[in-house]
N, C-alpha and C positions, 0 to 999 in steps of 0.2 A: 206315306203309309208303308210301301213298299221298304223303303229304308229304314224304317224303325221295325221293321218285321227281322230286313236281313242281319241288322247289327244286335238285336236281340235273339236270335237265333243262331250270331255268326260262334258260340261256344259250343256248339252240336256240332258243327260243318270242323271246326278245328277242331274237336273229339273224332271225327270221320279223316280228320287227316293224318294224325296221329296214331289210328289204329292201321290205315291205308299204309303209313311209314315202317310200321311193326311188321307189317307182312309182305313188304317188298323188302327187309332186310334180310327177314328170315329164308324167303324165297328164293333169293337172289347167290345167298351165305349155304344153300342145300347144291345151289346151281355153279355155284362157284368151285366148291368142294368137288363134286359128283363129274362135271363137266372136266375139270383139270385132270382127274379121274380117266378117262372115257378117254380123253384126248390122248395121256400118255400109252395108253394101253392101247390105241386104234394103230398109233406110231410105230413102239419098240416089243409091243408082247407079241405074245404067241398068239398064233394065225384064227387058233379058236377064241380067243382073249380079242380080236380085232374084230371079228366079226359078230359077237356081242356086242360091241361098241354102236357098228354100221345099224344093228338090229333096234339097239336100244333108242338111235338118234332117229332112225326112218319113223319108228313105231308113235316120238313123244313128238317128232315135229311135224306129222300126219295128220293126229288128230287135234279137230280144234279145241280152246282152250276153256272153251263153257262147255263142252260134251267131256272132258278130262274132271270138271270141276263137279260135271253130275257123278259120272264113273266113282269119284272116289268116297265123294258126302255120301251119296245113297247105296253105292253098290259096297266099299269097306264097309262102311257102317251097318250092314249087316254082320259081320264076322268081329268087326271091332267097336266097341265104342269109342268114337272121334269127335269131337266140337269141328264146327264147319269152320273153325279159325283154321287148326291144325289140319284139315280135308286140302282149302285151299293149298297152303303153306306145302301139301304134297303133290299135285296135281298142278300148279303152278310152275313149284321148283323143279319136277323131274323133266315140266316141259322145256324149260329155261335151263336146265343140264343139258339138253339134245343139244340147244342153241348152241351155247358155251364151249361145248366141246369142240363145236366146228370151227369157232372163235381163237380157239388155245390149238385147237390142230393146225389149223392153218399157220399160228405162229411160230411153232414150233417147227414145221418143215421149212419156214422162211430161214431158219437158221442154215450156215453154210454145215456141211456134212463132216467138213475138213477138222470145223471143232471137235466133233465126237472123237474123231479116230485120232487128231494130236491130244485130247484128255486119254483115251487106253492107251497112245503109247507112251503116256506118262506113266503111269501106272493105275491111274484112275478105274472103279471097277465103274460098271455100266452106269446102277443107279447112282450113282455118286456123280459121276459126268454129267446124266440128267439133272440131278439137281442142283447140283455147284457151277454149272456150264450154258446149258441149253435153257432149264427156266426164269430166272434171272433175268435171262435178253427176252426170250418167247411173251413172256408175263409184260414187261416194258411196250413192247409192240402191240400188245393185244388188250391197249389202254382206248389208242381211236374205236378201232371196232367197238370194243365194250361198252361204251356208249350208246350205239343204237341199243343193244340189247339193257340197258337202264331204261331208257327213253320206253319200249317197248314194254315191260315188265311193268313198269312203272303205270301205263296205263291201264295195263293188263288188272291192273291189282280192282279194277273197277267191275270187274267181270266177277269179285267173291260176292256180289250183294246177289248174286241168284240161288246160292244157298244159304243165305241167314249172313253171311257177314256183317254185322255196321261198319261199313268204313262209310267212305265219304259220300258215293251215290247214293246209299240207301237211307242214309243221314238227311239228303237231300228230298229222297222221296216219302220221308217223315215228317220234314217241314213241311213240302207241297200241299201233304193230306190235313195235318193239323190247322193249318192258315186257309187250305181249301181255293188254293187258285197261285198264281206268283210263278206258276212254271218258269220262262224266261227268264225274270230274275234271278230265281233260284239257282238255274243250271247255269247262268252265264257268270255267276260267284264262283261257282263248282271250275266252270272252266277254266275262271282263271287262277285258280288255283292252284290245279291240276299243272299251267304253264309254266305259274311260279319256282315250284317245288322242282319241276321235270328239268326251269332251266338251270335252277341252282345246282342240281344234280350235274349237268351235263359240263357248267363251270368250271366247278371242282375237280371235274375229271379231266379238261381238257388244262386245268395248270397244273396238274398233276403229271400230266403226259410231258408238257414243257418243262417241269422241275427234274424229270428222270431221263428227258432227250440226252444223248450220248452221239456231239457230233462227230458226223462219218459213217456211222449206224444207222442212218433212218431204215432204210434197205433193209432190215433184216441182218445184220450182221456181216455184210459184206463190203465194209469200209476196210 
């Protein structure tokens, strides 16, 4: 009974994966942007440009990420009209930009110093050394880390069914109510699901890291 429920039902739970996949890209793709962002400017800008950075990262990695998700469904959505797709997709990703930055920051100071100043006395102007020189390596190293923060976001994305999302808990706790019992089954599909995806994810990333290793470099560019 239970199995004829889950496999008759298992096109809802892939409909819940698939939205879950749309908004941990979007998420991820605000956070990736924003955070590389944040990074460069915590680094090389101006002191008030840095401390923006510090402000912005203390502020999104402070609070938690279902009181960010309430913050923005119900509190923008008074000034804005937003779909709770798009609410999470900003409340997620600016969370997951605090992350990020700390991610790309850190990789970026891994880089030796001595690059910068042998690109200007090339003739290199600043931005240009930043990004012909230092991100390039920065971005390569900041493949392991980036990982947990998939892994993390990745489940994070299970925290949008508190404001209307369908993705794939809420998917689940549709089935639950309509079949009227099956909990366990239900969520131990969900979970492993949720495994599946997060390790395919983690895969990908970690021969990604092995197809762009540069031996001698592991360090940080001090091969």
């Amino acid at each position: 009974m239970i199995v004829e429920i889950l496999i008759t039902q298992m096109p809802y739970l892939l409909h819940g994966v698939w939205v879950a996949l749309q908004l941990l890209v979007c998420l991820l793709a605000l956070g990736f942007v924003l955070g590389l962002s944040l990074a460069i400017l915590e680094v090389y800008g101006h002191w008030t440009l840095r401390w923006f950075g510090v402000l912005f990262e203390r502020i999104f990695r402070g609070i938690p990420a279902i009181v960010l998700l309430l913050l923005f469904y119900y509190g923008v959505a008074d000034f804005v009209d937003i779909s709770a797709f798009t609410a999470a997709v900003l409340a997620l990703g600016l969370r997951s930009a605090a992350y990020q930055s700390q991610i790309f920051r850190g990789s970026i100071l891994s880089i030796s110093q001595g690059q910068m100043l042998a690109a200007r006395a090339m003739g290199m102007s600043k931005p240009m050394a930043i990004r012909e020189i230092i991100l390039p390596q920065a971005l390569r190293l900041s493949i392991g880390p980036w990982t947990n923060e998939f892994s993390s976001e990745m489940k994070a994305t299970s925290l949008a069914y508190v404001i209307g999302v369908v993705e794939l808990t809420r998917q689940a706790r549709y089935i639950i109510s309509s079949t009227q019992g099956n909990i366990l089954a239900v969520f131990a599909v969900v979970a492993a699901l949720y495994f599946i995806f997060n390790w395919l994810g983690n895969w990908g990333l970690y021969r990604l890291e092995r197809k762009l290793a540069v031996p001698g470099f592991e360090q940080g560019g001090q091969g």
